[in-house]
VEXVO-711467 format. One line per field, with one value per residue: residue number from 1; residue in three letters; z, x, y of N, C-alpha, C in turn. Coordinates in Angstrom, 3 decimals. Layout:
n	[NUM,...]
res	[ala,...]
n.Z	[Z,...]
n.X	[X,...]
n.Y	[Y,...]
ca.Z	[Z,...]
ca.X	[X,...]
ca.Y	[Y,...]
c.Z	[Z,...]
c.X	[X,...]
c.Y	[Y,...]
//
This chain:
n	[1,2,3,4,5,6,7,8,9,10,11,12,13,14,15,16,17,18,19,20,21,22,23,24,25,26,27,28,29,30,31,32,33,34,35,36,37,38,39,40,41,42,43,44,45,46,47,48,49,50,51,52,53,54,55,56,57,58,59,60,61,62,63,64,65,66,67,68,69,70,71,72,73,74,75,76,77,78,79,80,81,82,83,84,85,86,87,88,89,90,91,92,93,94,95,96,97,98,99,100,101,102,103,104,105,106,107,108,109,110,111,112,113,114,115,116,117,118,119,120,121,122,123,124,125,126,127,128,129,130,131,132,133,134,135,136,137,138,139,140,141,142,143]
res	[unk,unk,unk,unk,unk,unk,unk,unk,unk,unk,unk,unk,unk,unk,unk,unk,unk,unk,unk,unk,unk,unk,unk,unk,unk,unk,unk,unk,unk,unk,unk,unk,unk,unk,unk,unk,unk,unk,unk,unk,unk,unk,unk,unk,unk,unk,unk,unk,unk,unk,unk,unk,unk,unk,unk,unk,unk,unk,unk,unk,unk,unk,unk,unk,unk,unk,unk,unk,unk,unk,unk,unk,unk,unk,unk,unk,unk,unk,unk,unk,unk,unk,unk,unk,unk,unk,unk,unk,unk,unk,unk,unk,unk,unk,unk,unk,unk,unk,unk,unk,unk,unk,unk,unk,unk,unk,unk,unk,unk,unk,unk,unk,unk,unk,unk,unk,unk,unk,unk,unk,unk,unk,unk,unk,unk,unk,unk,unk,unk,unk,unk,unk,unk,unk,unk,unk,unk,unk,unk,unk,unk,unk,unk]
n.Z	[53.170,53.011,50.717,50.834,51.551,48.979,47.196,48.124,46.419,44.155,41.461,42.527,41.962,39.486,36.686,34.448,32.453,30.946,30.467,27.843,26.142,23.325,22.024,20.743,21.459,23.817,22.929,22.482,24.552,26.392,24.505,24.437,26.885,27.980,29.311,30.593,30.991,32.032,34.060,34.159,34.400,36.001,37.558,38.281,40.838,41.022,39.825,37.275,35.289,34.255,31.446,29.285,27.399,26.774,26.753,24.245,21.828,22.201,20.886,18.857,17.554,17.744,16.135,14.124,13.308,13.123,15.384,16.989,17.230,18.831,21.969,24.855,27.153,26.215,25.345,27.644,30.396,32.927,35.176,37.793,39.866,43.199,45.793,49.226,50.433,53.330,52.469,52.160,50.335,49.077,49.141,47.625,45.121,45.037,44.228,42.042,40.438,40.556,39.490,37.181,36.150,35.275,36.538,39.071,41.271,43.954,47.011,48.664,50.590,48.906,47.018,44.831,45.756,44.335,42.039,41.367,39.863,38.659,38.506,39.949,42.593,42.088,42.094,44.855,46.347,45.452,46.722,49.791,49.810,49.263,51.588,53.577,53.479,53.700,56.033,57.298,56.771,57.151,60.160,60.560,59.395,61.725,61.658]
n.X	[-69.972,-70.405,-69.234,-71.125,-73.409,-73.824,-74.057,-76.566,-78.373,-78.128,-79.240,-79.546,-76.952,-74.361,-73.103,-71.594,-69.391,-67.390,-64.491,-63.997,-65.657,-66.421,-64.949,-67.386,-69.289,-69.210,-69.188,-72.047,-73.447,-72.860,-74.075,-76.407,-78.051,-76.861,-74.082,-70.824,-68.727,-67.567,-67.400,-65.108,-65.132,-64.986,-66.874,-68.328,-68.704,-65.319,-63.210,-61.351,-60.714,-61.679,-63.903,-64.022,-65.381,-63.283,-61.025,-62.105,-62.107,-59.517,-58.230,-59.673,-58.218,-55.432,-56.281,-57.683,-61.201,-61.275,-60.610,-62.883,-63.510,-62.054,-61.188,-62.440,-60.509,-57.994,-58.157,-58.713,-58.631,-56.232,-55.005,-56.884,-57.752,-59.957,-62.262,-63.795,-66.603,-66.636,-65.159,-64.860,-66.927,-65.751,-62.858,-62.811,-63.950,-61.131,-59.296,-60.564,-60.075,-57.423,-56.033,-57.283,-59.847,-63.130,-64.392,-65.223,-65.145,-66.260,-65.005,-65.254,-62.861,-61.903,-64.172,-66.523,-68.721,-69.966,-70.660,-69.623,-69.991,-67.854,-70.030,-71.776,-70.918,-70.241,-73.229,-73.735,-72.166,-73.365,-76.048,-75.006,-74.055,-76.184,-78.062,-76.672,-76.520,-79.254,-79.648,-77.727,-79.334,-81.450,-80.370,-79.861,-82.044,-84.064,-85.364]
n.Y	[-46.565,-50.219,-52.854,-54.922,-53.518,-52.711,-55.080,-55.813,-53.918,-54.986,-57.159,-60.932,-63.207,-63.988,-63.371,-65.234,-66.525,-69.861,-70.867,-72.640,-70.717,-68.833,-65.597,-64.122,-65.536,-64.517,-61.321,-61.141,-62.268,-59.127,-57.436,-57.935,-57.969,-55.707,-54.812,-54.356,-56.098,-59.628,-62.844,-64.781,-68.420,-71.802,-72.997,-70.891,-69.960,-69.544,-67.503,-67.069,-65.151,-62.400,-60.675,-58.249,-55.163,-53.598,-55.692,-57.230,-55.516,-54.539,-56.683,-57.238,-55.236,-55.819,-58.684,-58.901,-59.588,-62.152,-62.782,-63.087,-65.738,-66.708,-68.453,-67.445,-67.790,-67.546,-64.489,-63.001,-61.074,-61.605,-61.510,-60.599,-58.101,-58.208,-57.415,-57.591,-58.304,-56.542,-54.115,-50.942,-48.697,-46.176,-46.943,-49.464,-47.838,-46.172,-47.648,-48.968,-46.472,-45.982,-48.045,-48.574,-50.061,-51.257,-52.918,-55.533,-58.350,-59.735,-61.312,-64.210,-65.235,-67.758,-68.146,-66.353,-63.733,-61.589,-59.003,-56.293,-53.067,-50.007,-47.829,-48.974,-48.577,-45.838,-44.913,-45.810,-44.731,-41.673,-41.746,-41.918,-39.725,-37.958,-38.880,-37.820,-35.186,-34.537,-35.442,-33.289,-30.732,-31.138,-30.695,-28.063,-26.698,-27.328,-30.133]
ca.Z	[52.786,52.946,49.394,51.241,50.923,47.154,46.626,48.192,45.826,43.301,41.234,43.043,41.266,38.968,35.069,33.966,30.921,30.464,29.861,26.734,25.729,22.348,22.232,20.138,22.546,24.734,22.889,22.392,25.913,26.619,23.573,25.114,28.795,28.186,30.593,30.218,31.597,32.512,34.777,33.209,35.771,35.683,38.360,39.048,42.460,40.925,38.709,36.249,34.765,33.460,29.964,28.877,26.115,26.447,26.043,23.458,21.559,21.823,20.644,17.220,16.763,17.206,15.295,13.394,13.178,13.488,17.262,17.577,16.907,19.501,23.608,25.796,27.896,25.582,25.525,28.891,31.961,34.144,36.837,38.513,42.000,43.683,47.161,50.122,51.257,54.185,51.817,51.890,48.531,49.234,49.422,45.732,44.311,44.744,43.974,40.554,39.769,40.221,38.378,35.638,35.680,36.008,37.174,40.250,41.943,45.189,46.989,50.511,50.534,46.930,46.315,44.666,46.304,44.131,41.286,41.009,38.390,39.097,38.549,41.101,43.272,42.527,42.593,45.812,46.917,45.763,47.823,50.740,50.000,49.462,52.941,54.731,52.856,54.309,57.723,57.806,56.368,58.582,61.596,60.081,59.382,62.860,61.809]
ca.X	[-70.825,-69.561,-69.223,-72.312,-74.704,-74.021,-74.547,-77.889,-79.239,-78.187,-79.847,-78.181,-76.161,-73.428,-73.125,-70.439,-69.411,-66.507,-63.055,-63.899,-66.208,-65.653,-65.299,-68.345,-70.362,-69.106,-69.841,-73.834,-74.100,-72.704,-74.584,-77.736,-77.604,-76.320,-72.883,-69.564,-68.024,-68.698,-66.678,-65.058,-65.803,-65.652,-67.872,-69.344,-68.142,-64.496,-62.407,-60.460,-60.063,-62.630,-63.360,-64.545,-65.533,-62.195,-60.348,-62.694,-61.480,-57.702,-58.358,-59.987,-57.240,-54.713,-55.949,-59.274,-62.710,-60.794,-60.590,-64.507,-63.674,-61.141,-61.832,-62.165,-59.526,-56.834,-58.289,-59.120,-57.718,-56.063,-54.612,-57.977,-58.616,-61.235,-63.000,-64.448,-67.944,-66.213,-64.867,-65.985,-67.150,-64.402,-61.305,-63.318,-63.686,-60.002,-58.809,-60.918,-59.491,-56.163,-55.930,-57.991,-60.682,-64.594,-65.275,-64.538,-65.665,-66.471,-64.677,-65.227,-61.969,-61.903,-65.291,-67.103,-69.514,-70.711,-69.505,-69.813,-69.354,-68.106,-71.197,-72.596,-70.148,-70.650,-74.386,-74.323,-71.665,-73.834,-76.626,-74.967,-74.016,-77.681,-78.351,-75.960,-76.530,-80.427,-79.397,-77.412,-79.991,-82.607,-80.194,-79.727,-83.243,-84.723,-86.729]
ca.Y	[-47.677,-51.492,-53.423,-56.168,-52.720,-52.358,-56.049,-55.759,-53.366,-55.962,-58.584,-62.120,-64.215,-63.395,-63.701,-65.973,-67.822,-70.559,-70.281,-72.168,-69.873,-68.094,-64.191,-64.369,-65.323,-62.849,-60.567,-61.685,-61.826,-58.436,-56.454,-58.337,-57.610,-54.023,-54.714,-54.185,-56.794,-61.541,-63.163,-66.307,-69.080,-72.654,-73.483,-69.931,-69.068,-69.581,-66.662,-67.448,-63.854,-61.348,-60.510,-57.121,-54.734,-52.962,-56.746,-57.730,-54.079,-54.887,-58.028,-57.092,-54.017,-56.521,-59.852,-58.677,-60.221,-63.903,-63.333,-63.621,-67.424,-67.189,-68.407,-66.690,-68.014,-66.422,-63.004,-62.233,-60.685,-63.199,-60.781,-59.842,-57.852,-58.895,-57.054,-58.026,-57.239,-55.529,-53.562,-49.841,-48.280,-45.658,-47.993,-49.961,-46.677,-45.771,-48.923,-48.820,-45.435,-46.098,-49.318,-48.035,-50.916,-50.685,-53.906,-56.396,-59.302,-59.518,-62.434,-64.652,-66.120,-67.906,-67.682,-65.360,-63.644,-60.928,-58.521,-54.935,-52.158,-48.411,-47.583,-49.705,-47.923,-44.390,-44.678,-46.374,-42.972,-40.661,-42.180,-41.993,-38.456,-37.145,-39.368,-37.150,-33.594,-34.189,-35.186,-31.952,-29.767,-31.135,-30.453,-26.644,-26.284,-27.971,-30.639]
c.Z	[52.464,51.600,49.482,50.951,49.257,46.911,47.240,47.882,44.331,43.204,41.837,42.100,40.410,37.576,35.064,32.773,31.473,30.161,28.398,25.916,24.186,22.552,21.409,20.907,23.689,24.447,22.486,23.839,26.112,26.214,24.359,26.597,29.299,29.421,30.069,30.291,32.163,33.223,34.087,34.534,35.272,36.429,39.231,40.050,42.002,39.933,38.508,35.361,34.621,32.283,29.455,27.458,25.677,25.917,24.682,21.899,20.948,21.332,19.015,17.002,16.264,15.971,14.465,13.615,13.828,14.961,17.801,17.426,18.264,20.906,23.822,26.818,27.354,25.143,26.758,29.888,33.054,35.219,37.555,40.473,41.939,45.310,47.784,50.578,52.142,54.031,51.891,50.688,48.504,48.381,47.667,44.875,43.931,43.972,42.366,39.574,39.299,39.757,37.620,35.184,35.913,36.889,38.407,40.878,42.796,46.063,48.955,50.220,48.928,46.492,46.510,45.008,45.753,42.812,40.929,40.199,39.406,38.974,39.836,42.746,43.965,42.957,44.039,46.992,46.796,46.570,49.037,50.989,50.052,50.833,54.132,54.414,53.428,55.843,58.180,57.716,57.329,60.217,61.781,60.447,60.808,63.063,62.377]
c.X	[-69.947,-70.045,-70.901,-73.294,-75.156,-74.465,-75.802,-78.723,-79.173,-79.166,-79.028,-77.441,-75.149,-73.559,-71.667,-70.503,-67.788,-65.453,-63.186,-65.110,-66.125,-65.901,-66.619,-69.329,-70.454,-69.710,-71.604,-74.428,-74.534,-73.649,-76.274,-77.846,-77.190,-75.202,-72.363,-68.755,-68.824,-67.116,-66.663,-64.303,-65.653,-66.785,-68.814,-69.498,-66.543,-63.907,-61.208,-59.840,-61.828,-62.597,-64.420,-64.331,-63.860,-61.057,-60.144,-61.490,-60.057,-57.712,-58.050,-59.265,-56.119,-54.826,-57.408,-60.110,-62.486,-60.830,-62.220,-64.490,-62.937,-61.856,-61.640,-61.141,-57.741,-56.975,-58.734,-58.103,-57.571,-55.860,-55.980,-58.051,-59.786,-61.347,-63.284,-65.774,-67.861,-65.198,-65.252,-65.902,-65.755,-63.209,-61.384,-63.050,-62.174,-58.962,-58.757,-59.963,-58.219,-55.147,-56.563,-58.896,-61.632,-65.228,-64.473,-65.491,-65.177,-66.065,-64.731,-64.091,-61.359,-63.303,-66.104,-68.433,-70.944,-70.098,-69.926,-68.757,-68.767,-69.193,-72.186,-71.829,-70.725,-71.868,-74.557,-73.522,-72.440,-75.085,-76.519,-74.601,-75.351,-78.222,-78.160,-76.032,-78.568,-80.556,-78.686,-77.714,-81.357,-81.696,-80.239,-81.340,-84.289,-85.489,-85.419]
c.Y	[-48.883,-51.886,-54.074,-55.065,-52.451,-52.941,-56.074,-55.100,-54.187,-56.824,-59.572,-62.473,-63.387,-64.091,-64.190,-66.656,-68.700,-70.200,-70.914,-71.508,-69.329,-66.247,-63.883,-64.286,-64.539,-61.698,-60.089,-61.118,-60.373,-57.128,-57.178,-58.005,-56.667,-54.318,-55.022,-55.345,-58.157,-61.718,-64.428,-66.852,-70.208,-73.188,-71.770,-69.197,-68.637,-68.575,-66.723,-66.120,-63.362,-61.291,-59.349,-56.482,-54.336,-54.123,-57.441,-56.323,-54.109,-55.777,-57.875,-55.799,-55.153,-58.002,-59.802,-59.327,-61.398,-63.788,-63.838,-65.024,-67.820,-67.934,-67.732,-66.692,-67.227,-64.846,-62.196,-61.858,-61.155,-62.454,-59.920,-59.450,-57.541,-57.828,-57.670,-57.654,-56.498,-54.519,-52.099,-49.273,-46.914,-45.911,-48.833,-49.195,-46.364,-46.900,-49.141,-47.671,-45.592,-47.222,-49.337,-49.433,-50.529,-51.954,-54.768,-56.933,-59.580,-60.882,-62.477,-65.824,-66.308,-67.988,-66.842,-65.358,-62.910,-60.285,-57.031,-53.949,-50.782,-47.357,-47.922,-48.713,-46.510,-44.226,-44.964,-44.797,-41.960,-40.725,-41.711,-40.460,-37.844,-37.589,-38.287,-35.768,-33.481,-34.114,-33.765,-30.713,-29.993,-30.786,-29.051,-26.081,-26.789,-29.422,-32.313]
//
């Protein structure tokens, strides 16, 4: 399955906030919207880093409560990989695993196209596994 099938079981658009942002409001969004993870954007197609629960986390171990005042631009994750819609969930999946992130945005060139979770992933894998475990039980069974 290509990345472009995942994003079309998606809602469109993409959630973003500001680089100056505060972690504060990050974390509003996040606890509202039930997701892990916003793409910090100035114009929305453009990434600037990510900024997740697990950032947010290290944040307040290292500098307590005071970071919820902080931006977002100084607590987020600048080195982000990004996919392609001709991407296959596969190649994402492994990718995720073995860079130990859950999230990534989906890129045409430099702009973003889309942004999917490992979640969005696996569900869309195991999908395609129950797809292919009926096609080969209907070829077993005749029908």
């Amino acid at each position: 399955m290509l990345v472009s099938q995942i994003l079309k079981n998606k809602a469109q658009g993409v959630l973003t906030v500001s680089p100056g942002a505060t972690v504060r409001e990050v974390v509003e969004i996040l606890t509202n919207k039930r997701i892990g993870a916003v793409v910090v954007s100035k114009s929305g197609t453009d990434v600037k880093g990510i900024i997740s629960e697990r950032d947010i986390v290290r944040e307040l171990c290292r500098a307590g409560a005071v970071c919820l005042d902080e931006k977002v631009e100084k607590v987020m994750t600048r080195a982000v990989l990004g996919c392609s819609p001709k991407d296959t969930s596969d190649a994402v999946l492994g990718t995720m695993t073995s860079k130990r992130f859950r999230h990534m945005p989906v890129m045409e060139g430099d702009t973003m196209v889309g942004f999917i979770s490992i979640g969005d992933v696996v569900a869309a894998r195991m999908s395609e596994l129950q797809m292919e475990k009926d096609a080969l039980t209907g070829m077993i069974m005749g029908n």
